[in-house]
N, C-alpha and C positions, 0 to 999 in steps of 0.2 A: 898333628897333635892338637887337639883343642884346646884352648885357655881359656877359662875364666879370674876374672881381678874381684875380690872380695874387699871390698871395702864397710869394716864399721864404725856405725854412727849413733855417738850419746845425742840427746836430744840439747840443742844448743844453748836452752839455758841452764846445763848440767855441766857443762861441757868447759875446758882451759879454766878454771878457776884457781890455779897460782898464778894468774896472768894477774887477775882483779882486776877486771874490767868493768863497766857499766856492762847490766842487760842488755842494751842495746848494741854498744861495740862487739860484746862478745857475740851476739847475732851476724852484727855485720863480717867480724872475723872469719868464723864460722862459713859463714857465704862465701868469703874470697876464698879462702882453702881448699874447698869441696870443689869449689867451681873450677878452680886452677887444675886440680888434682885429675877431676875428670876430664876436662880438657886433655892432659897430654897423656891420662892412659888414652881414649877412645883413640886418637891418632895414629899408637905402636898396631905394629902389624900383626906382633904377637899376641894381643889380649882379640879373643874372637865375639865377649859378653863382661858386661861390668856388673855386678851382685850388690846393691845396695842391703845392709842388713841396719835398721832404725826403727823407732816411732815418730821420729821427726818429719814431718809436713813438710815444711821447708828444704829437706834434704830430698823428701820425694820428686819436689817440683824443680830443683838444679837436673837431677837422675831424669828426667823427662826431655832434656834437651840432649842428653847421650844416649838414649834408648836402653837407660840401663833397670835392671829387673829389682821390683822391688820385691823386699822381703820384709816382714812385719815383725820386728823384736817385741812382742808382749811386755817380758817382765825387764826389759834393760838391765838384765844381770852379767852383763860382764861382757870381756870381748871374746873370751873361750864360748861363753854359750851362745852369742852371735854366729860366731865360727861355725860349730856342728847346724847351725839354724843351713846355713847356707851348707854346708855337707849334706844335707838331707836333702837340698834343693839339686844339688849337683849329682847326686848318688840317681836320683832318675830322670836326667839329661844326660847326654852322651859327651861329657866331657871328661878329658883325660888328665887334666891336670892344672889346679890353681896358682893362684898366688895372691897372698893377701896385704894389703897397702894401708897404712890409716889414712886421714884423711888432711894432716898436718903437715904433707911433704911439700910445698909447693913448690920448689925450686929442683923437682924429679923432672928430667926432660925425656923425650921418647928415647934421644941418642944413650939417656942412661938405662932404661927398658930394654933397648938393642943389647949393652953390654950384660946384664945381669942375664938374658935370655941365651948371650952367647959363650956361657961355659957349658960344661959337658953336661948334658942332662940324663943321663939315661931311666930308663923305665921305672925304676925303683931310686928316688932321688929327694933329696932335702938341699935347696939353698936358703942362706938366710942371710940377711945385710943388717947390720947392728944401728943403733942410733948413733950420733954426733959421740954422747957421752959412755956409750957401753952398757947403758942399762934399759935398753930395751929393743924391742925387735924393727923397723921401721919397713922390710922385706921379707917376704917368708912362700917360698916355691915349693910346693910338694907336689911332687910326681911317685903315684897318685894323689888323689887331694887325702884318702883316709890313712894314708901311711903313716902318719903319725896326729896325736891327739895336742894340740895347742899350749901352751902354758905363760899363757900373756900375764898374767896377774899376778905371778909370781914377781914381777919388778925386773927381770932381769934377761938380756938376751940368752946367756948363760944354760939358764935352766931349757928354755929352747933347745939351746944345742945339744945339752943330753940327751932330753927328749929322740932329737934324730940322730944321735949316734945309736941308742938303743935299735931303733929302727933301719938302717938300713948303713952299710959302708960307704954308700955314694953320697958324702956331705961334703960342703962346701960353706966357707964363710966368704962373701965377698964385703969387699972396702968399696962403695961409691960414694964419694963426698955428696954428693947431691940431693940421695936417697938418706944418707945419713943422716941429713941438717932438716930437723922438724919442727916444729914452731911452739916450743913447753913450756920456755920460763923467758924472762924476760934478757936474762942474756943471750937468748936464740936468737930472739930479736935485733939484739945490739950486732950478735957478730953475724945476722942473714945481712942487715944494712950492711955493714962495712965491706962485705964481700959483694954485694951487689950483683948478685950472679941473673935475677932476673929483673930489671929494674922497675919494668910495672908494678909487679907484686910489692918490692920494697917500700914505694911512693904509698902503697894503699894500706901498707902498714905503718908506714911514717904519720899519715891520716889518722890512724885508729889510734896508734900509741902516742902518738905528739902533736 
C-alpha cells in the first residue's frame, strides 16, 4: 500500500504567532521543526513520498534535502485547502492512502509512526491522533486519501472525528504522547523542556526561547 505524508506550511513569517517571537527566532523556529519533522518521517518505512504544500522558499529548500514533492499554495488560505491541493496531486499518482502531519511535532519519532501504522487499517479507514490539549488534529490517516473532506479550521479534533465517522465504520482515535506534544503556546514549550524526550531539539529551543 503506498503512503504518502502531507505536510502544510504557512509561510514562516505567518507562522506561531502566540509564541511572539522576533521575525527572526520565529524563522529560526520554523527551521528546526520542519527539519526535525522531515527527518523522522523520511526514515519510517511506512511513508514511501513526503508532499510539501507552501509558498515558503525556505520550506522548499529543508524539502530538498528529503526528496520531498513540492507543491505550490497560491493563496495560503488555510490548511483544508492545502489538503485538497495535495488530493489533487495524489488523485493522479498511484497512491493509496495518506497521512497528514503539521510541521510542529518535533518530538514524533519513527517508533511512534511504526505504532500509529500498526493498528488495523483496512481499505476504507480514518485514523486520527489528537493534540497534547484536544483541540486539534496533530495525526490524520485516511485510507483512501478522499474518503473524507478535512476540517482543520474548525479548531477542533472533534469536528475531525465526525467528519470520519460520517464516512466510513473503520475509525480509530489513537493516544501517542509524542505525536500529541506540538509546539503552539508557550507552555508546550515549558512542558516539551521538562520532559526532555528529545534533547537536541529541547537545547535548540531553550536557544530560541531563553
Amino acid at each position: 500500500m503506498k503512503t504518502c505524508a502531507i505536510i502544510p506550511i504557512k509561510l514562516f513569517s505567518k507562522a506561531k504567532t502566540r509564541l511572539q517571537l522576533s521575525t527572526e527566532n520565529t524563522k529560526i523556529l520554523c527551521q528546526v521543526l520542519l527539519e526535525e519533522v522531515l527527518e523522522t518521517i523520511s526514515q519510517s518505512s511506512h511513508i514511501d513520498k513526503i508532499l510539501l504544500v507552501s509558498k515558503e522558499d525556505e520550506a522548499f529548500k529543508i524539502g530538498k534535502k528529503f526528496d520531498c514533492v513540492e507543491i505550490f499554495d497560491e493563496t495560503e488560505s488555510g490548511v483544508n485547502n492545502a489538503v485538497m491541493l495535495a488530493d489533487s496531486w495524489i488523485s493522479t499518482n498511484s497512491f493509496t492512502r495518506s497521512v497528514i502531519f503539521p510541521q510542529d511535532i518535533p518530538f514524533m519519532t519513527t517508533h511512534d509512526i511504526d505504532t500509529l501504522f500498526n493498528f488495523c487499517i483496512p481499505e476504507n479507514s480514518v485514523i486520527l491522533v489528537p493534540s497534547r490539549h484536544f483541540d486539534g488534529t496533530n495525526a490524520l490517516i485516511r485510507t483512501p486519501s478522499d474518503i473524507m473532506t478535512t476540517r482543520y479550521d474548525e479548531g477542533s479534533y472533534r469536528s475531525q472525528f465526525d467528519s470520519a465517522v460520517i464516512k466510513t465504520s473503520h475509525y480509530s482515535l489513537a493516544l501517542i504522547q509524542r505525536i500529541m506534544l506540538d509546539i503552539d503556546s508557550r507552555d508546550d514549550v515549558n512542558f516539551a523542556i521538562q520532559k526532555n524526550m528529545k534533547p537536541v531539539i529541547c537545547e535548540k529551543l531553550k536557544e530560541i526561547f531563553y
